[in-house]
C-alpha positions in Angstrom: 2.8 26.8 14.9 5.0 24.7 12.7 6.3 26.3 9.4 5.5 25.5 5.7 9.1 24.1 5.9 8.7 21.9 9.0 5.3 20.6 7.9 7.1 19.4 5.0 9.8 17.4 6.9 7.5 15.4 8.7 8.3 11.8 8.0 5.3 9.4 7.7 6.7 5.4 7.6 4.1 2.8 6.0 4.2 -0.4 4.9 2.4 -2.1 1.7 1.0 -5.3 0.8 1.0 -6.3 -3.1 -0.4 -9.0 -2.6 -0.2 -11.2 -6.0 -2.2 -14.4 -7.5 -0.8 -15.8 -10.0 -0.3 -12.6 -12.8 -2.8 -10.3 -10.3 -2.3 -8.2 -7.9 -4.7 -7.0 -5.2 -5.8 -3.2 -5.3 -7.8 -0.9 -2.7 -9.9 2.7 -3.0 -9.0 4.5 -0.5 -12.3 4.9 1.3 -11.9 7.8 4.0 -9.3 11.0 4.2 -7.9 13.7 1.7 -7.4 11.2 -0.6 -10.8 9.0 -0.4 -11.4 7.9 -3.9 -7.4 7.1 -5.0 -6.7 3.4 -5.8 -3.6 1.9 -3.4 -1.8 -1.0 -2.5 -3.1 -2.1 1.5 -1.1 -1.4 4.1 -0.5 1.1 6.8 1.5 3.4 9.6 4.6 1.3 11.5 4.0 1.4 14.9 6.9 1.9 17.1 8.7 -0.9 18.3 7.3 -2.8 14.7 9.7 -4.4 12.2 8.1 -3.8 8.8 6.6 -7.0 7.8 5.4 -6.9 11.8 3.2 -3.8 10.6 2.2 -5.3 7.2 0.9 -8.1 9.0 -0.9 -6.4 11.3 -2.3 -3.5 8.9 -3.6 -6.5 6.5 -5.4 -8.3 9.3 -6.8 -5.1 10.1 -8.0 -3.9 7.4 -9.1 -7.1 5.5 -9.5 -9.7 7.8 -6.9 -11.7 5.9 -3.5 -13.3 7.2 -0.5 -12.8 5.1 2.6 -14.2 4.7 4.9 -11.6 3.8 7.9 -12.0 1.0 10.5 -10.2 -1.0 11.2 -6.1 -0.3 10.1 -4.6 -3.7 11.1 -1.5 -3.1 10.9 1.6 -0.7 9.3 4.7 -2.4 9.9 7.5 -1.5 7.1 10.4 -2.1 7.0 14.5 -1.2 3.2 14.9 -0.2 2.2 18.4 -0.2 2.3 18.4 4.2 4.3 15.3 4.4 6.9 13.0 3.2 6.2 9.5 2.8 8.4 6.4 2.9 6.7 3.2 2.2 8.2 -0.1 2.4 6.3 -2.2 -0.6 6.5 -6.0 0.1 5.6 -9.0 -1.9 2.6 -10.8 0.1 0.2 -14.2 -0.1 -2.5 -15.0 1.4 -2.4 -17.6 4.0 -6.0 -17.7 5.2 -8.9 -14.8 4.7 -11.4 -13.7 2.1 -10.3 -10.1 1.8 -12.8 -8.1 4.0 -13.2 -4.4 3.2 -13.1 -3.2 6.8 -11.7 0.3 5.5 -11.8 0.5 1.6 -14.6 1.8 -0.3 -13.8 -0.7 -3.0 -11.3 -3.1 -4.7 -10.1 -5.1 -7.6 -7.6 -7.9 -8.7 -5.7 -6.3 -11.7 -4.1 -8.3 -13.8 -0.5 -6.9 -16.2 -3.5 -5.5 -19.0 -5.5 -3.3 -16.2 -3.8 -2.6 -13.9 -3.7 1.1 -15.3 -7.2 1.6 -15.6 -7.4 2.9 -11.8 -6.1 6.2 -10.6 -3.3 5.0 -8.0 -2.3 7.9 -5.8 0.4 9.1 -6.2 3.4 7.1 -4.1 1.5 3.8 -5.2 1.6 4.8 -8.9 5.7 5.3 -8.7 6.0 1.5 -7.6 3.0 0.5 -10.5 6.5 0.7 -12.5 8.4 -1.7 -10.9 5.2 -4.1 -10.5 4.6 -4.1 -14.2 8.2 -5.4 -14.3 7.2 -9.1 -12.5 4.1 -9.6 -13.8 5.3 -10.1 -17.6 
């Protein structure tokens, strides 16, 4: 059995898609797992062998049907989840083709600069709201 300690070193990578029209950006509710109900960017686990925007691609076609191109690194976040730690890499992203299919959310919303605090984010998405808030001025 692995200790509180080790738990808490376990590395989880994942990619994320803000994917942006015009002064909005796409947002998803988490719709299964310990955190069903908390509002993220899309995106999902690297598999091994996957670049990053590899995975983001993938993840989004996944999840939402939808083919994106992906841009600019925003940031990598860093987050210390109570069993794990999280590193996500948060790109830029537009839609090449797709109407956004909820295949896994429960729900979701394009939020412009004025909303886009009126969801709860969870809490490694809400450290990179910050730097969002930034670029869409």
């Amino acid at each position: 059995m692995k200790s509180e300690s080790e738990i808490r070193a376990e590395l989880i990578r994942v990619v994320a898609a803000v994917i942006r029209d015009k002064d909005k950006i796409f947002a998803t509710e988490r719709g299964h797992g310990e955190f069903k109900g908390g509002w993220e960017f899309p995106g999902g686990k690297i598999e091994p062998g996957e670049m990053p925007e590899q995975a983001l691609v993938r993840e989004i076609e996944e999840e939402l049907d939808t083919l994106v191109e992906v841009g600019e690194l925003i940031d990598t976040i860093e987050y210390d989840y109570p069993n794990f730690h999280l590193s996500m890499d948060c790109f830029w992203c537009k839609i090449l083709s797709g109407d956004l299919v909820l295949n896994e959310a429960e729900d979701a919303r394009w939020l412009s600069f004025d909303d886009i605090d009126s969801v709860e984010w969870l809490p490694a998405d809400s450290g990179l709201v910050k730097k969002i808030k930034e670029r869409l001025v």
